[in-house]
BAFI-3210 file (N, C-alpha, C; in Angstrom, 3 decimals, decimal comma, padded with zeros to 6 digits):
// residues 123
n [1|2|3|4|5|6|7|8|9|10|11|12|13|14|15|16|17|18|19|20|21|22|23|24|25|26|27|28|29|30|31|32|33|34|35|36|37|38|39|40|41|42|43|44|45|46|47|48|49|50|51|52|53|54|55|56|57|58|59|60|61|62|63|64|65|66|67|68|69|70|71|72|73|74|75|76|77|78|79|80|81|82|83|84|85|86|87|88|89|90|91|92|93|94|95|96|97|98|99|100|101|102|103|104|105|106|107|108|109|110|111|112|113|114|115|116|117|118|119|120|121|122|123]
n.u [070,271|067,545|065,358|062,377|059,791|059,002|061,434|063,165|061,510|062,806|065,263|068,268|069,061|071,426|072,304|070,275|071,179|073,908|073,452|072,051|074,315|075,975|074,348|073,988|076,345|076,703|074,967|076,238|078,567|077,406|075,637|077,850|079,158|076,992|077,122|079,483|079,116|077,523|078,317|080,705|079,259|078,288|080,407|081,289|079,377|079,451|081,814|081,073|081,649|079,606|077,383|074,312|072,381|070,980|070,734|073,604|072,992|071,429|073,163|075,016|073,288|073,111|075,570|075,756|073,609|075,192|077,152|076,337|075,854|073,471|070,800|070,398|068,542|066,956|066,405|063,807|061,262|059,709|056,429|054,348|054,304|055,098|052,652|053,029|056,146|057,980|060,437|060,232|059,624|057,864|058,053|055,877|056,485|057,054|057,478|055,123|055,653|056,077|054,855|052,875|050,994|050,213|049,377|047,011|045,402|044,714|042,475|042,944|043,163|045,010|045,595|045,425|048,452|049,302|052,403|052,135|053,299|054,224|055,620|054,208|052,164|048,547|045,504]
n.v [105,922|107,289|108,397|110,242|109,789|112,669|113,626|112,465|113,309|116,366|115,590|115,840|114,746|114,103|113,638|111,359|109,172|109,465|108,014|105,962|104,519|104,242|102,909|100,581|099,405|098,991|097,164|095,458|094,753|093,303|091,171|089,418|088,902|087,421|085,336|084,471|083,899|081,694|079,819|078,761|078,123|075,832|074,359|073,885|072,076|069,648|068,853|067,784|069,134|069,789|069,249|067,901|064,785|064,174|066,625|065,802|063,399|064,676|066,256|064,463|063,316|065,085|065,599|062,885|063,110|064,977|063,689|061,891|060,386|060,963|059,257|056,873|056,523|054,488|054,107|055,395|054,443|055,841|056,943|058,490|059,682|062,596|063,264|065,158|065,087|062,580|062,257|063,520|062,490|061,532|060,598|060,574|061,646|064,241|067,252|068,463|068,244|070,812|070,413|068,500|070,398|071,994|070,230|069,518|071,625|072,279|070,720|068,076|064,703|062,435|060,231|060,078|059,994|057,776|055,364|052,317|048,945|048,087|050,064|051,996|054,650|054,585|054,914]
n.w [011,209|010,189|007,794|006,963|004,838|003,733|003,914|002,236|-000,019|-000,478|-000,844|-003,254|-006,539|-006,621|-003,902|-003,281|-005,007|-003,559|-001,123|-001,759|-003,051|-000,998|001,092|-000,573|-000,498|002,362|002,345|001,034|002,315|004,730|003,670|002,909|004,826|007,058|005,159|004,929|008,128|008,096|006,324|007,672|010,162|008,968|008,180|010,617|011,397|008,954|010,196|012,839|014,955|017,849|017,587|017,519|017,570|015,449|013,765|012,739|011,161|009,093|008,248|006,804|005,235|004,096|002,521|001,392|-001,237|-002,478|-003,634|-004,395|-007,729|-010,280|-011,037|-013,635|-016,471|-018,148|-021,860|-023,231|-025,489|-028,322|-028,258|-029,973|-032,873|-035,149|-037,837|-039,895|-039,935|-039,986|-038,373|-036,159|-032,773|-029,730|-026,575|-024,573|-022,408|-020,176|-020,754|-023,452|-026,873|-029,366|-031,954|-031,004|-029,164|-031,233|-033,011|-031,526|-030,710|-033,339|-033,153|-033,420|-031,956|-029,235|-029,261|-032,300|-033,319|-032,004|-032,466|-033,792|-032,855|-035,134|-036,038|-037,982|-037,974|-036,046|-036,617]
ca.u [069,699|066,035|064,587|060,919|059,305|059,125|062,921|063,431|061,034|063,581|066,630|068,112|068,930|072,613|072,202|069,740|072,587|075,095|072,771|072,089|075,682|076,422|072,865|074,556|077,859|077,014|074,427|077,108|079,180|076,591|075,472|079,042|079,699|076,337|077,345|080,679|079,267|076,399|079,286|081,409|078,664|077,720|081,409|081,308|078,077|079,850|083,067|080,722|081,383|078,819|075,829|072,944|072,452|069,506|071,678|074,600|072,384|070,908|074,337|075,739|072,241|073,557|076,910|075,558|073,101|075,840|078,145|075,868|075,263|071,875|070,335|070,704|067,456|066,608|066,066|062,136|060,806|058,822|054,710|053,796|055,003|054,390|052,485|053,929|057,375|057,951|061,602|059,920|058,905|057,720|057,643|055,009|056,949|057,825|056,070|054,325|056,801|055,430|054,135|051,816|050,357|049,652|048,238|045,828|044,697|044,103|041,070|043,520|043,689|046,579|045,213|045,654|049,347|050,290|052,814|051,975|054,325|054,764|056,574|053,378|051,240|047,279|044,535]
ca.v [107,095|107,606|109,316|109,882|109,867|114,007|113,892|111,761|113,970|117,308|115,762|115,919|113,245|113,542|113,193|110,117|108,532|108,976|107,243|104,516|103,751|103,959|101,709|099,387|099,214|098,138|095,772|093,944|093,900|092,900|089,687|088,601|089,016|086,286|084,347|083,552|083,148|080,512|079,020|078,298|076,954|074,687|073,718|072,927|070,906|068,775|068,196|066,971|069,258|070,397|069,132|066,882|063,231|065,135|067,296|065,012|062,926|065,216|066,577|063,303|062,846|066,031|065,218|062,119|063,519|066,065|062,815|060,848|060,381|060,854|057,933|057,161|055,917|053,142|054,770|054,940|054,120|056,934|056,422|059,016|060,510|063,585|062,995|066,136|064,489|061,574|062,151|063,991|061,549|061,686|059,209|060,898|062,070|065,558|068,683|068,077|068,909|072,333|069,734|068,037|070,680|072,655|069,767|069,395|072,985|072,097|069,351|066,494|064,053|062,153|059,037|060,203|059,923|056,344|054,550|051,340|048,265|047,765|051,271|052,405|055,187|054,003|056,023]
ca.w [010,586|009,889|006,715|006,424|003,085|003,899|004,009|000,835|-001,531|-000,423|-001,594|-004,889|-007,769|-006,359|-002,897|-003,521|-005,792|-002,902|-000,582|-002,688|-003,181|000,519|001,422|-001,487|000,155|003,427|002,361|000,602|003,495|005,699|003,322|003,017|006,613|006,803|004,210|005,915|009,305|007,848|005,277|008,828|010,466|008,199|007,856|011,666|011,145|008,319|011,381|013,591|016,447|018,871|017,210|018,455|016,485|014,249|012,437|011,800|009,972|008,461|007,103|005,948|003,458|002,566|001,963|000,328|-001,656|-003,138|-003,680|-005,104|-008,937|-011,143|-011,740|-014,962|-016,787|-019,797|-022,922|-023,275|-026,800|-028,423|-028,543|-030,565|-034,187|-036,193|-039,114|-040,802|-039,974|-039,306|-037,463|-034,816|-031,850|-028,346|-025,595|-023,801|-020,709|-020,220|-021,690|-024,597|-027,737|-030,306|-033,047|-030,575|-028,891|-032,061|-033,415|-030,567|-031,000|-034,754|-033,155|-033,626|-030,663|-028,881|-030,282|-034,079|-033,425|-031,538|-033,124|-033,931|-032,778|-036,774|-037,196|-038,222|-036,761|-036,345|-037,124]
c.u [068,377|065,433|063,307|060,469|059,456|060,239|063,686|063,023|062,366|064,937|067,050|069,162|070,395|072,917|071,364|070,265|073,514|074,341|072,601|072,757|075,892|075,833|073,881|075,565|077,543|075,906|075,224|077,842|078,776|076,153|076,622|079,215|078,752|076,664|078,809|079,822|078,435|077,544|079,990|080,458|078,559|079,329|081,445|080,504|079,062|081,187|082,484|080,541|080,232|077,782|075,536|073,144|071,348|069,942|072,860|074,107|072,100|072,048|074,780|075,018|072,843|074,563|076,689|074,915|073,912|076,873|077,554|075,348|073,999|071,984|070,162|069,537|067,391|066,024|064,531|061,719|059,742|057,473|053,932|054,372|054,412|053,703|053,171|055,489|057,967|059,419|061,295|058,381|058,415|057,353|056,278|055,124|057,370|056,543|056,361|055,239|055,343|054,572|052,962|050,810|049,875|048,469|046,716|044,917|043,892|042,310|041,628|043,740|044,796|046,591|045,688|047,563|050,739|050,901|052,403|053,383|055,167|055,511|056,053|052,411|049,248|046,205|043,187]
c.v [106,708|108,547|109,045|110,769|111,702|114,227|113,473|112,916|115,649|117,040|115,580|114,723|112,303|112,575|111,629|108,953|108,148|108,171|105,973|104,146|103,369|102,760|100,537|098,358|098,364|096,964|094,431|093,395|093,071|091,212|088,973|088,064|087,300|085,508|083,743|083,037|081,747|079,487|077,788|077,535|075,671|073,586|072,589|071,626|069,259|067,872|067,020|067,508|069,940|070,209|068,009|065,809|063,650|065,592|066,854|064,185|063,607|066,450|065,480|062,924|064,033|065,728|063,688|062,488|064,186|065,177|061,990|060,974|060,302|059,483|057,746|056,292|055,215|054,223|054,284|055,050|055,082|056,738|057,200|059,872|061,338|063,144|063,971|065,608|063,936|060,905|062,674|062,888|061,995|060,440|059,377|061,173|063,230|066,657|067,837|068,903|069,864|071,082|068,943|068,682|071,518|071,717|069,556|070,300|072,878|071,060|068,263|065,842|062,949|060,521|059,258|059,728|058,629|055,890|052,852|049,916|047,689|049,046|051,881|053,374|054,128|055,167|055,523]
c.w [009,948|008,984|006,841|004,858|002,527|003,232|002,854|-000,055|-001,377|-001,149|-002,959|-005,199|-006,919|-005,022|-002,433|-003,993|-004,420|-001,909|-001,061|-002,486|-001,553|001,316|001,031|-001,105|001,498|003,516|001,696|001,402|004,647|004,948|003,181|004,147|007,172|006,170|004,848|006,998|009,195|006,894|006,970|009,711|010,028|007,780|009,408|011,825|010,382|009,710|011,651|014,690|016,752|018,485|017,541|016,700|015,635|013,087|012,024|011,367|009,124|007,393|006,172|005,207|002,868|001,847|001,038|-000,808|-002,975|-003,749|-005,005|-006,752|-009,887|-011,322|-013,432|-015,145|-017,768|-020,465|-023,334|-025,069|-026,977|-028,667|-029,939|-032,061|-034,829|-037,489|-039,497|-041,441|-039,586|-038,155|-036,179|-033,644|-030,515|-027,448|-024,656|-022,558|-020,769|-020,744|-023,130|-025,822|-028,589|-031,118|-032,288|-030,121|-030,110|-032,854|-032,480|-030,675|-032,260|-034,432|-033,183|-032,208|-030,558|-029,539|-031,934|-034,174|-032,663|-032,730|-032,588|-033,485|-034,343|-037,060|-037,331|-037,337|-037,264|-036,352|-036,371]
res [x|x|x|x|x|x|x|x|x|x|x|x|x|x|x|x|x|x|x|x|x|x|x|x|x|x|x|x|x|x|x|x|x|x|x|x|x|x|x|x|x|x|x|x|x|x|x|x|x|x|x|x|x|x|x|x|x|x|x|x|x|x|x|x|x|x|x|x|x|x|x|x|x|x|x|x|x|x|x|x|x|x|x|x|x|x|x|x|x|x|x|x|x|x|x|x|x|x|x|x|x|x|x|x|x|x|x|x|x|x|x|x|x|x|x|x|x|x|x|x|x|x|x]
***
């Protein structure tokens, strides 16, 4: 079925409503319906059957991938400290924490706030 824009502005709030719902309805059944048949593929993939030596590699990084654990990283020592307060640190990896970039805005640079290997920031 084919509406043109004509055919839309004639109908009313209700009839637009029941459309909707109906549209709604069989687009859900229609992405399920996909979503199984791509789920089942991808199950066959993991088997093994009927696929080329490309894509069973290229499952088993997945299946490793999905197996495999974060790397876990060394605790990095913080470079830089608030003057305001001196519990708030940063290592200098990541976004830039609120107290640094405000101070930056203030004119202060990233220098004003190294810590020193004494504990100490340097100026």
């Amino acid at each position: 079925m084919t509406l043109s824009p004509s055919e839309l502005d004639h109908l009313t709030v209700d009839e637009i409503s029941a459309l909707y719902n109906r549209i709604r309805l069989v687009l859900i059944k229609k992405v399920e319906g996909e979503k199984h048949r791509l789920e089942g593929a991808l199950s066959s993939l993991r088997k093994g059957s009927n696929v080329d030596h490309t894509s069973a590699q290229l499952v088993t990084k997945l299946a490793d991938l999905e197996k495999s654990p974060r790397r876990k990283y060394p605790p990095v020592k913080p470079k830089y400290r608030n003057p305001a307060d001196h519990s708030e640190t940063w290592a200098g990896r990541g976004k830039k924490p609120r107290w640094v970039v405000a101070q930056l805005k203030a004119g202060k640079k990233i220098e004003d706030f190294v810590i020193k290997k004494g504990g100490t920031r340097s100026r």
